[in-house]
C-alpha positions as a printed Julia matrix, in Angstrom:
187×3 Matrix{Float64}:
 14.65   15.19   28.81
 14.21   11.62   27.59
 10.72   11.76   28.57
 10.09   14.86   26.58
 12.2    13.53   23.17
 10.18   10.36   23.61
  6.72   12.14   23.84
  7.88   14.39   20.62
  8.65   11.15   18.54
  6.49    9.32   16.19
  5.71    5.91   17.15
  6.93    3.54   14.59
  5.45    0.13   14.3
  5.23   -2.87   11.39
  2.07   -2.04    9.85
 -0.96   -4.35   10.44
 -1.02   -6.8     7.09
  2.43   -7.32    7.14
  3.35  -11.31    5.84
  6.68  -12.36    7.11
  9.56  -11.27    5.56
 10.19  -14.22    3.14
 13.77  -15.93    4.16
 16.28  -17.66    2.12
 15.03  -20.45   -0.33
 11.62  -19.15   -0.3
 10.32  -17.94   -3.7
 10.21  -14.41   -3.58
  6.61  -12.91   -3.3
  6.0   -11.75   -6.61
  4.93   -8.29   -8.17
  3.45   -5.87  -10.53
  4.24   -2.2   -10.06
  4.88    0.46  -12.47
  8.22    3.3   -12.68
  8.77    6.89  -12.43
  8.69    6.8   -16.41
  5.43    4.99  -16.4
  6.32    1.39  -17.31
  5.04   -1.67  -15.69
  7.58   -4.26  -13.98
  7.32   -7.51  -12.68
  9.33   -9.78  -11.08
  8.87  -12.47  -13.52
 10.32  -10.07  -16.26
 13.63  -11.03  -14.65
 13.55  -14.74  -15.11
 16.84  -15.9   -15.34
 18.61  -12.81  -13.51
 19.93  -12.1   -10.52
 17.28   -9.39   -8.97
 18.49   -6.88   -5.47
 15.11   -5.27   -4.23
 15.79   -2.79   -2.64
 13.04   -0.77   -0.41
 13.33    2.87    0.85
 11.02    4.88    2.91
 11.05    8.22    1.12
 12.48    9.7    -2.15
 14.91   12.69   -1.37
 15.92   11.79    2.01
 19.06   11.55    3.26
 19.84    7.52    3.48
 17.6     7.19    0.24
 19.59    9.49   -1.69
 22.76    7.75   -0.63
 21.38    4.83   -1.32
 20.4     5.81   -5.03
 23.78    7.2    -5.31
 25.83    4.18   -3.95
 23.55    1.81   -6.45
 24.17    3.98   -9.22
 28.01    4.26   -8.95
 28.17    0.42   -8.72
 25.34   -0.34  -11.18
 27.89   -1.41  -13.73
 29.27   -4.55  -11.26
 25.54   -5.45  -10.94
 25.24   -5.92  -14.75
 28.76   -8.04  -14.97
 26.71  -10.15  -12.53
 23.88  -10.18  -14.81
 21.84   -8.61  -11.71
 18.73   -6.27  -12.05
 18.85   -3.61   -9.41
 14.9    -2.74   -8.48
 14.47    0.38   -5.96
 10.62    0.23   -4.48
  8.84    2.66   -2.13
  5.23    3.8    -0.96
  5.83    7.24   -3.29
  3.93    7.94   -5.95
  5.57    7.92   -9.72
  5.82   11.61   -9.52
  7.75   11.8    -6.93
  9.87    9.1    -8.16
 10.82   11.29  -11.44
 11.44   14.11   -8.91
 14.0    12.03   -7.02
 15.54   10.96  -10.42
 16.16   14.58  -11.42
 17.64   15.47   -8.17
 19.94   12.38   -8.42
 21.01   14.3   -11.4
 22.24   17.18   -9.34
 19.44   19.08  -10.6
 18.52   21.95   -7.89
 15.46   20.24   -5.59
 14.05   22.36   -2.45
 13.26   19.17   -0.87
 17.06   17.83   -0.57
 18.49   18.62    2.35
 22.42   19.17    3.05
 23.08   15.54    3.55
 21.13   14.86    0.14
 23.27   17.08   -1.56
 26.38   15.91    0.0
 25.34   12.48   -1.3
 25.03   13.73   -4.66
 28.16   15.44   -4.47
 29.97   12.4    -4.0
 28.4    10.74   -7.16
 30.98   10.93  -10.2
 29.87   13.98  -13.22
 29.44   10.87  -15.65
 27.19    9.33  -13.17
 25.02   13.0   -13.04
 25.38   13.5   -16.53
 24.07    9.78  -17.88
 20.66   10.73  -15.32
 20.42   13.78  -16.67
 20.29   12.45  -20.08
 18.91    8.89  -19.76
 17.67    8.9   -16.47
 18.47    6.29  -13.39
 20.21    2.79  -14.58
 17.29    1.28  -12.79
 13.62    1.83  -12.2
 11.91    3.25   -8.69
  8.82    1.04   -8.5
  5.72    2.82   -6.92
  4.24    0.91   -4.27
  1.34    3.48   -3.13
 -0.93    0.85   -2.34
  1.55   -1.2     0.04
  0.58   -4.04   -1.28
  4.23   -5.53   -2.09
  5.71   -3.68    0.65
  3.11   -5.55    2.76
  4.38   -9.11    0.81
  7.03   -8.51    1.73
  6.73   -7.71    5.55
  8.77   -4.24    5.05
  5.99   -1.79    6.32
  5.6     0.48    8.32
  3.19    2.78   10.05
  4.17    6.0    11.71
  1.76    7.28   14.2
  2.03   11.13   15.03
 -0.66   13.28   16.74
 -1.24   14.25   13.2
 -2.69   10.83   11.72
 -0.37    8.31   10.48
  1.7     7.4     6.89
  3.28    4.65    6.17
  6.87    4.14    4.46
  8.69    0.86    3.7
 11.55   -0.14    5.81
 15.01   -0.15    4.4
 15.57   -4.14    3.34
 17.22   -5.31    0.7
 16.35   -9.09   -0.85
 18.84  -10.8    -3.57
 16.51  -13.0    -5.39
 18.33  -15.82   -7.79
 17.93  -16.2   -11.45
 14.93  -18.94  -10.43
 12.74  -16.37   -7.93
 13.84  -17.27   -4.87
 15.41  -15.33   -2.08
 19.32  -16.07   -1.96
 20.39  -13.16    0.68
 18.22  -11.14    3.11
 20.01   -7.5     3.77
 17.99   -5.66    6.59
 19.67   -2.56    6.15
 18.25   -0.45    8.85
């Protein structure tokens, strides 16, 4: 049986590229990627401010919609610690907008019943202020894997049908001057 579960899974590697994942006191590799509502971020915007990025293989899956959701119910104790919560993955824009209206508790067909458990759990303010004014912090689109790359979080997945690539799930604190304060590998 082990044989035949391990012959049915997709072989997951670090992608080829990959930099070290920058440690502690290192300045944090920097960035330029753009949101699900179309505007460009970079690191240096947040100069001065505590940053957590966070990276997450695939929107509307079950640890990345928990994930949302558990950011999004404490996004308010980020901002008392003048911190900038900054989600990134290899998805496209589009799809990031479609994982911000199912955060919502908007009806998705790609949620599954862990998803929507996760959602569930999320407080009606919490639904309702997405619904209306969308997430309290920007998914950055990655599609190139360039940062994911800077940051040493890829991944390749080889299956007999070719091979994608998602982020892994690590989280870096950076400090208010760009460098890395805390490592979270979160896998």
């Amino acid at each position: 049986v082990a044989l035949a579960v391990s012959a049915a899974a997709p072989n997951i590697a670090p992608a080829e590229g990959n930099a070290p994942k920058p440690t502690v006191g290192q300045v944090a590799p920097t960035f330029a990627l753009v949101d699900q509502n179309g505007k460009k971020h970079q690191l240096s915007d947040y100069k001065g401010k505590w940053v957590v990025v966070y990276f997450y293989p695939k929107d509307q899956t079950p640890g990345c919609t928990t994930q949302a959701c558990n950011f999004t119910e404490n996004v308010f104790a980020y901002r008392k610690a003048n911190a900038q919560i900054l989600g990134i993955s290899e998805d496209d824009e589009a799809s990031h907008k479609e994982f911000e209206k199912a955060l919502s508790g908007a009806a998705s067909d790609k949620l599954n019943a862990t998803s929507k458990a996760a959602i569930a759990k999320m407080s009606e303010e919490a639904k309702k202020d997405i619904a209306e004014h969308g997430l309290p912090f920007p998914l950055l689109a990655d599609a190139s894997h360039d940062v994911a790359k800077k940051y040493g979080v890829l991944s390749e997945i080889k299956t007999p049908n070719g091979s994608m690539f998602i982020a892994s799930r690590d989280t870096f604190l950076i400090d208010p001057s760009g460098k890395v304060a805390r490592h979270y590998n979160v896998t």
